[in-house]
N, C-alpha and C positions, 0 to 999 in steps of 0.2 A: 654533528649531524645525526650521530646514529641514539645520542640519548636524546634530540628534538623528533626522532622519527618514533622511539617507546614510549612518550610522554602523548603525541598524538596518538597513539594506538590506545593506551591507558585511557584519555579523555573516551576517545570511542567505545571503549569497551562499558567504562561509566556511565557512557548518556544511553546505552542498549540497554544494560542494567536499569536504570532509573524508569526509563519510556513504557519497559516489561513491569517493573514493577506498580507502574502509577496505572497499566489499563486494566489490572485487576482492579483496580478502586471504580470503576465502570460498573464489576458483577455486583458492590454494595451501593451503587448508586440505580441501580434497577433496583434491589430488593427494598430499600429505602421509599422508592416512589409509588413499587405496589402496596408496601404495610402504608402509608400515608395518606394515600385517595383510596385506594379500594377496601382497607379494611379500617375506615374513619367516617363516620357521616361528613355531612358539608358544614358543621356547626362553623368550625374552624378551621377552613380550607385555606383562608388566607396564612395564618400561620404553618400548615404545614407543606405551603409553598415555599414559604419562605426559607423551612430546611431541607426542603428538595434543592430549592434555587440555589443554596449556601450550600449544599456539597456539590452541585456539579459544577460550583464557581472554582471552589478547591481543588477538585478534580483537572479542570482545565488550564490552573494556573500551576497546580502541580507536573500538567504534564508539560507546559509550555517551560518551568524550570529545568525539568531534565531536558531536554532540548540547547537551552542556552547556558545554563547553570549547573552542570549536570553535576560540577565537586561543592555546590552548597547546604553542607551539610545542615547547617541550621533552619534550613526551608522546611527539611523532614520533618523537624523537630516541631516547627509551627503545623503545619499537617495535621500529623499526629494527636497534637492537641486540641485543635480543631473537630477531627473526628469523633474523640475521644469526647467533647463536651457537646457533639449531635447525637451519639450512641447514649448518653444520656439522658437527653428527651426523648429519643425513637422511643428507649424502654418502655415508660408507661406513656407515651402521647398520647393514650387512652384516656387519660385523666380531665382532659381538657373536653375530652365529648361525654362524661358520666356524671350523674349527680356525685356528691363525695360520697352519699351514704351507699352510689352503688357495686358493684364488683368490676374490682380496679385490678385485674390478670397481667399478666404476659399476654398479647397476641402472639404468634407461631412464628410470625416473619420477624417481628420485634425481638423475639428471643434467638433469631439466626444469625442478626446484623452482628453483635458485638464480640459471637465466634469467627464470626468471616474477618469482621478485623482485626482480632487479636491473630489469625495467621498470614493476614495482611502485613500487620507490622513484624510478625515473625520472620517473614520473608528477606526483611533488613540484616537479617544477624545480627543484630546489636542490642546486648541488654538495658540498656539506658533505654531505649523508646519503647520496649517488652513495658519495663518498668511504669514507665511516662505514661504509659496508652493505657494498661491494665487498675493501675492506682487509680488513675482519674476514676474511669467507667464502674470499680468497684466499688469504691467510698460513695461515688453518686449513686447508685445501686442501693445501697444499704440505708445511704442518707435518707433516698425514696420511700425504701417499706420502714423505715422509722418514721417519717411525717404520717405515709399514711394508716401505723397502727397507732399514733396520738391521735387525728382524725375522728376513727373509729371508734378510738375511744372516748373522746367528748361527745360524739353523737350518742354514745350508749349504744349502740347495736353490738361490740362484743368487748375481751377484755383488749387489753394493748399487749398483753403475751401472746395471747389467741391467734391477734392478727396478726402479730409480727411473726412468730414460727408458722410458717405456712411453708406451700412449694415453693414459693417466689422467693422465699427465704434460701431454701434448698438449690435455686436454680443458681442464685447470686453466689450460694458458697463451692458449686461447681464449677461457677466460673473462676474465683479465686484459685483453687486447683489446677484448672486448667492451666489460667495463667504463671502459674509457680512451673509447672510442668514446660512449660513453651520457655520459661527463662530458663529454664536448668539446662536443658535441648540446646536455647541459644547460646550458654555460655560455653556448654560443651561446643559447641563448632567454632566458635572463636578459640578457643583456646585451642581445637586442631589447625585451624586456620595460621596461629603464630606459629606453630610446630613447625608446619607447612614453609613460611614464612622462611624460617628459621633453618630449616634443612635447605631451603632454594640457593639461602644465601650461604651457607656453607659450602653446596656441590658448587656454586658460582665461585668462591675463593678459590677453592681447589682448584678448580678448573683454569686458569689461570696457570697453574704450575703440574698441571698431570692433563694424562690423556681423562677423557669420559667413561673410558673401564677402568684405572685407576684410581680416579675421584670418586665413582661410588663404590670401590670396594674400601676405601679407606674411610669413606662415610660410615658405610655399614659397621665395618668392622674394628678400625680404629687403632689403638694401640692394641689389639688382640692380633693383626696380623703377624703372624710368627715371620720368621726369615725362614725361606725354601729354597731348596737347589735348583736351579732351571738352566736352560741356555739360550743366552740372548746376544742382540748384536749390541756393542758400546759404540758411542762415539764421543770423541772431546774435539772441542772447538775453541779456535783462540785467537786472536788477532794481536799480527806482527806489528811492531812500532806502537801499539797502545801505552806502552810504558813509559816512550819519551813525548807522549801526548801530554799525560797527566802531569807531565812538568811544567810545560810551557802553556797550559791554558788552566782558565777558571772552573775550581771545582763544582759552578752552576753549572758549566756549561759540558763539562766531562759528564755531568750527571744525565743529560739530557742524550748525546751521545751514546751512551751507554744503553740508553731506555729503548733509544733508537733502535740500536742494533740487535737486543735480545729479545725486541718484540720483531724482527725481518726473521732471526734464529726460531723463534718459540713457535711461530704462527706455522713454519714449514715444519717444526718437530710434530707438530699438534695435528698438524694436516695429514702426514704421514703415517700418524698411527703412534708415536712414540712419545715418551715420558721425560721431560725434566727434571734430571735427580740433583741436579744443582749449581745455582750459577756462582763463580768466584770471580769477582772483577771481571773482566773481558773472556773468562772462560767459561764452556757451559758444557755441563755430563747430559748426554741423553742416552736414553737406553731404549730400544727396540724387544719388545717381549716379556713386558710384564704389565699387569699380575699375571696374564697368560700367556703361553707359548702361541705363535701361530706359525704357519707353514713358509709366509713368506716375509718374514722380521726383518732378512738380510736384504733382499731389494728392495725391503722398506727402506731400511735406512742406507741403502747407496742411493737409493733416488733423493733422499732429502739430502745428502752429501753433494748431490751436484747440483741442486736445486738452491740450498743455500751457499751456496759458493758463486753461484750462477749471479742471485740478487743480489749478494753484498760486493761484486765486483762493479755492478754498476752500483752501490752506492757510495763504494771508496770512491770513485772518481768525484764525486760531488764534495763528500768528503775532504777530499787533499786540498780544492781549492778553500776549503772552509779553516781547515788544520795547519796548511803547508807540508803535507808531510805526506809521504806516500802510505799505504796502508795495505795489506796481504792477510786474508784468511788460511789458518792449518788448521787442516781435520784429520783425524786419526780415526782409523773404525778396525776393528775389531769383534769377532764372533769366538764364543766358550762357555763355559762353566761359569755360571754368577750364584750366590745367595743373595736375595731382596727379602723383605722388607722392614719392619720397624725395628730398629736396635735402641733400646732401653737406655737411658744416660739418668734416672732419676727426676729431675725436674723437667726434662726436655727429650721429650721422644723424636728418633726423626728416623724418615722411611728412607730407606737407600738401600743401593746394590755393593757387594763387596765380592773380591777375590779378584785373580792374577790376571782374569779376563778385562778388568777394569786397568789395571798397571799399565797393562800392553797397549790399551788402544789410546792411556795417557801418554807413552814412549811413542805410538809412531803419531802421534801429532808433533812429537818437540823435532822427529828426524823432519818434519816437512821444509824446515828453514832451512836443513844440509843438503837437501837434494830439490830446493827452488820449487817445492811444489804446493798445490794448493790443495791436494786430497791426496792421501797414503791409508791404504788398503792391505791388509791381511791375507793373504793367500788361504788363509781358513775359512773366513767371511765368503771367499771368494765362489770357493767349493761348495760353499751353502747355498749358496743363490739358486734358484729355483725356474726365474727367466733368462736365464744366462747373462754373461758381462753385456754393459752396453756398450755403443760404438766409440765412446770416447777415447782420444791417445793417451792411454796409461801407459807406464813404461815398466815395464819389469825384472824386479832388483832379487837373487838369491842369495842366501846366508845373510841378510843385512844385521848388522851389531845394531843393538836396542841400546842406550845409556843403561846403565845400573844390570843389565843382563850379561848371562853368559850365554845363556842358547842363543841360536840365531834366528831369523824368522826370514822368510818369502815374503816381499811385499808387489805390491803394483802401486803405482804414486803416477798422479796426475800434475804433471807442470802447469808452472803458472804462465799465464798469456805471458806476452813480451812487454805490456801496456805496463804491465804490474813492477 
């Protein structure tokens, strides 16, 4: 649904695009109609209706494709060419009302048209029609004061260098400048434009596995971000019985499961404020307060602790009948002393947090199985909070023994409903 709702939005956006772009061909379809009837006798009015009438045909059918058409790329391209083989009579349509022997100039408006639409098509970004539109109108340009300094010169009135080096010589190889200048322009904005491109879909990867201030600091910065001391809150999360899941069911279907569940985990880390430093099988590190410290990191992440304990307990229940098997969330959290971020492995760089702050709030997830609970809390975390505990019934354990420790630690731990 949600990539059918950005593909309508993209369509929209293209047919705005194209509608803006086609009513500027309006300002050269006025300037077109005054050089043709008011600075043209009536010799040959009929023909230069005809290139009135053929570009506002263009015009109209052009703007009637951005309307229905709007990603028909190759309509532009007809356009364009189009235009491009009208701006070539505009130039001297003078020709058709003058003896040959007599002076065969630029008009003022005829020398306007073929700048207005080289920034017409500029307008596009695209060098291929810069290209397409600028070639056509110059070669016919040049081709023109070639015919007509042969002309000149079989009539004998001067030599064929004479009349070919003239201003109209001058004006045509301005224009070639011009148009060199308008591709360079165009190619430089394409090429930011992929940059652009290019960086979007990056912060877009990232983001996926980091907060919005962590994915563009690691855009920015990269593997240059050093590892720093700070204090944040941890947390690890893991789901009970996942183990004897992966036995008894298909690893398409364990996979799917899994995708499930750490997109219900990632979207409350994400929403929260906090950082996915990494998921291992059914377990996942997040960390509260980086790349920056902020004042309230720890009720950040106890609200995502009960938050996401909250929706994965109604999703066990859909769950069990799916699995057979019953299923329990353990979260450990933890607040201290971290270093984050990119530690150096040679071929493979990866941003993580490290030190004992990380150990502990690994230890009191594994105690949540020995004391039946769904959330176990650090008494140092607890001190940090900022809004005070919330009203939930947490129960409160001193001196609790950590696995693999000797110190003890103060915890608060939250039982699991009786459903569970």
């Amino acid at each position: 649904m949600r990539k059918e709702c950005n593909n309508v939005s993209l369509i929209r956006v293209d047919t705005t695009r194209e509608i803006r772009w086609n009513a500027f061909r309006i300002v050269a379809f006025g300037i077109i109609t005054v050089n043709l009837f008011l600075e043209s006798s009536h010799h040959n009015i009929t023909a230069y209706s005809i290139v009135a009438f053929t570009y506002f045909l263009t015009t109209v059918t052009a703007i009637i494709t951005s309307l229905y058409r709007p990603r028909w790329r190759n309509a532009t391209m007809i356009y364009i060419l189009i235009d491009a083989i009208l701006v070539s009579f505009v130039l001297y349509s003078n020709l058709l009302d003058i003896e040959m022997s007599g002076d065969h100039n630029l008009t003022t408006t005829s020398l306007v048209i073929p700048f207005i639409l080289l920034n017409h098509v500029a307008l596009r970004q695209d060098r291929k029609r810069v290209v397409l539109f600028s070639s056509i109108v110059f070669v016919a340009w040049l081709g023109i004061l070639i015919v007509q300094s042969i002309w000149h010169h079989n009539l004998g009135t001067v030599s064929f260098f004479s009349s070919l080096f003239n201003k109209d010589l001058g004006l045509a190889v301005s224009f070639g400048f011009t148009s060199l200048a308008v591709y360079l322009f165009t190619a430089e904005l394409q090429a930011t434009k992929v940059l652009a491109l290019q960086s979007d879909k990056m912060r877009l990867n990232l983001s996926r596995f980091f907060s919005p201030q962590l994915a563009t600091t690691l855009q920015e910065k990269g593997s240059g971000l050093e590892l720093i001391p700070s204090h944040a809150a941890v947390m690890f999360i893991d789901i009970r019985g996942f183990t004897r899941i992966s036995e008894t069911i298909a690893p398409e279907t364990l996979a799917k499961i899994l995708a499930e569940y750490r997109q219900i985990a990632s979207r409350s880390i994400f929403n929260n404020g906090g950082v996915v430093d990494k998921f291992t099988g059914d377990g996942i590190l997040a960390v509260f307060g980086i790349p920056k410290e902020t004042y309230d990191d720890c009720d950040r992440a106890l609200a995502c602790a009960l938050e996401i304990s909250s929706s994965l307990d109604s999703w066990f229940l859909g769950m069990e009948k799916f699995v057979g098997q019953k299923l329990s969330i353990g979260i450990g959290l933890h607040f201290g002393g971290i270093l984050s971020g990119v530690v150096r492995s040679g071929h493979h760089d990866e941003f993580t947090v490290l030190g004992d702050t990380v150990n502990v709030a690994h230890r009191l997830e594994r105690i949540t199985k020995d004391h039946a609970a769904s959330i176990v809390v650090s008494m140092d975390l607890v001190h940090a909070l900022k809004f005070g505990f919330p009203s939930q019934q947490f129960m409160q354990l001193k001196g609790t023994k950590l696995p693999g420790r000797d110190a003890r630690l103060d915890i608060l731990y939250l039982p699991r409903a009786k459903t569970q």
